[in-house]
C-alpha positions as CSV (number, residue, x, y, z in Angstrom):
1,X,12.3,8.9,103.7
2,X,10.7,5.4,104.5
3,X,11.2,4.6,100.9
4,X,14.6,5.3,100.9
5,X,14.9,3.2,104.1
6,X,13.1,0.2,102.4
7,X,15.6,0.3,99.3
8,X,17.8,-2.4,99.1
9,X,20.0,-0.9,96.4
10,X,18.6,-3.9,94.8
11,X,14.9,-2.5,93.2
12,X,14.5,0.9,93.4
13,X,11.1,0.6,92.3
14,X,9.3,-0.3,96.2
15,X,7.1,2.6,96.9
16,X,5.0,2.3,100.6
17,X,1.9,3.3,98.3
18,X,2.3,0.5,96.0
19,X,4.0,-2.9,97.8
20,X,1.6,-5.9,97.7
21,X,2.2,-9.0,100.3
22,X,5.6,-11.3,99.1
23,X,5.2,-14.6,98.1
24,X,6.6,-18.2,98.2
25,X,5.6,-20.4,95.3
26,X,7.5,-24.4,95.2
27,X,7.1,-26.7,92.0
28,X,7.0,-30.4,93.2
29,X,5.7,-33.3,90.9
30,X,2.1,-33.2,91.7
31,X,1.5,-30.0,93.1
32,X,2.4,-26.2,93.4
33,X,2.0,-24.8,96.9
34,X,1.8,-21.0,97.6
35,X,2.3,-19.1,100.5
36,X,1.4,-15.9,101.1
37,X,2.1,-13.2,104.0
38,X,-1.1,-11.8,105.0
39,X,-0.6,-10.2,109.1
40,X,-3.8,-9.2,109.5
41,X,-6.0,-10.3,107.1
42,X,-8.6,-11.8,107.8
43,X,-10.5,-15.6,105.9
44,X,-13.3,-13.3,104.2
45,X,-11.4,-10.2,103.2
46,X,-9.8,-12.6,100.8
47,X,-11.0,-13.9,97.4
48,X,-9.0,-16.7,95.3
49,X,-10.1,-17.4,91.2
50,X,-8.1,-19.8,89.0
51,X,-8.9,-19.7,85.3
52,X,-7.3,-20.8,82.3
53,X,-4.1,-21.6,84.6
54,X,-3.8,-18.4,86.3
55,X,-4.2,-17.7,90.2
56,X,-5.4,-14.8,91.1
57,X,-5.6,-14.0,94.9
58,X,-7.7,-10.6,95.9
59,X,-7.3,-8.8,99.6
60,X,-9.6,-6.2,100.9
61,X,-8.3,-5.1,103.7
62,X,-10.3,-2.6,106.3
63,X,-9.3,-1.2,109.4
64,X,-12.0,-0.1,111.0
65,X,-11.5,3.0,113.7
66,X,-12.8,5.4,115.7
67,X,-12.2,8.4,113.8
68,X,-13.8,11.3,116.5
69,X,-11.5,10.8,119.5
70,X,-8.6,10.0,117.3
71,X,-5.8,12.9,116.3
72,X,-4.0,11.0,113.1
73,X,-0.9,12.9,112.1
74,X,-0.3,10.1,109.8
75,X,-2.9,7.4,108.8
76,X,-2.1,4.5,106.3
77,X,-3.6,1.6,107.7
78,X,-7.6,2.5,106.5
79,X,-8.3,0.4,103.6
80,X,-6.1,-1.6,101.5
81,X,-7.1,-3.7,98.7
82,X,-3.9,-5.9,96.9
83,X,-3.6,-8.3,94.3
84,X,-1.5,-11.0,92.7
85,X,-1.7,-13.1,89.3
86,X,0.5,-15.8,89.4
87,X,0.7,-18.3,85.7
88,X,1.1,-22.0,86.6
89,X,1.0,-24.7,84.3
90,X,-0.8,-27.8,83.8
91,X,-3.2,-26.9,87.3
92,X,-6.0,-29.1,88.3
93,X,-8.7,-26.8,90.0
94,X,-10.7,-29.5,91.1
95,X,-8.2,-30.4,93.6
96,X,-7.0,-26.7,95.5
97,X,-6.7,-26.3,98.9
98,X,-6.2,-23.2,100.8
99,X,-5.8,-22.5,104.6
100,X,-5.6,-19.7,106.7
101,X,-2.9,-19.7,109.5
102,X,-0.8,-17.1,111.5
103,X,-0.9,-14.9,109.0
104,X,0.3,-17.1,106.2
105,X,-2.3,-17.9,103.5
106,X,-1.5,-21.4,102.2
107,X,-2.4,-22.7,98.9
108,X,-2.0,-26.3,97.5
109,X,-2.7,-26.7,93.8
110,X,-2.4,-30.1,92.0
111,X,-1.2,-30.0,88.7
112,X,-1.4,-33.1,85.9
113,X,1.8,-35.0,85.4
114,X,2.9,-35.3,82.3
115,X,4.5,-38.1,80.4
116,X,8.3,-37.8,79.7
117,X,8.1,-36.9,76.2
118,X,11.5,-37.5,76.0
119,X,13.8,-41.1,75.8
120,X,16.8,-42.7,74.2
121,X,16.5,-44.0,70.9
122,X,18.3,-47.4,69.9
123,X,20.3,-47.7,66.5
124,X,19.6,-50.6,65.2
C-alpha cells in the first residue's frame, strides 16, 4: 500500500525496501558540486572514495534502540546501509571538499578545464 502511495505514475519501479537518498549534482566550469539528502545521518556513518572518475558515497546507517520495553508492530528504521556511484569527468581529487549540514551532505569536486578544441578556420 505505501508503495502504491509513493508511485508517481512516473517510475513504477520505487519499492520502500530498495530507495536510496535523491541527489542534486550541477556542472559549472571548474567544479561539480553534489548534494545529497542524508536526515539523520550522521559525519562517520558515511564513507566517500573517488577513483578513476567515479564518486562513490557509502551510508551505514544504525538506529540504535531499546528493544525489551519496546512492542514493534512494524520496524524499518534498524539498519540501513545505501549507496551511490556517480561518473564525472575530468575530476581533480586533490581538490574535494565535503561538508556535513542539516541533513544535506555537500560535495565540491574540481574538475580540469579543458582547452576549446574547437575554432573557426580562415580560407585563405
Amino acid at each position: 500500500m505505501l508503495d502504491d502511495f509513493f508511485n508517481d505514475g512516473i517510475s513504477s519501479s520505487r519499492s520502500l525496501s530498495t530507495d536510496t537518498f535523491k541527489l542534486d549534482i550541477v556542472e559549472k566550469d571548474k567544479e561539480y558540486t553534489i548534494e545529497a539528502e542524508l536526515p539523520g545521518v550522521k559525519k562517520d556513518e558515511i564513507e566517500l572514495d573517488i577513483n578513476a572518475d567515479t564518486l562513490c558515497i557509502t551510508v551505514k546507517h544504525t538506529v540504535e534502540a531499546n528493544e525489551e520495553d519496546a512492542s514493534f508492530i512494524l520496524r524499518e528504521r534498524r539498519c540501513n546501509t545505501m549507496g551511490r556511484l556517480i561518473h564525472l569527468e575530468n575530476t581533480v581529487p586533490d581538490g574535494i571538499t565535503a561538508k556535513l549540514d542539516s541533513g544535506i551532505l555537500t560535495i565540491t569536486i574540481p574538475k580540469n578545464v579543458k582547452a576549446k578544441t574547437s575554432r573557426k578556420i580562415e580560407i585563405d
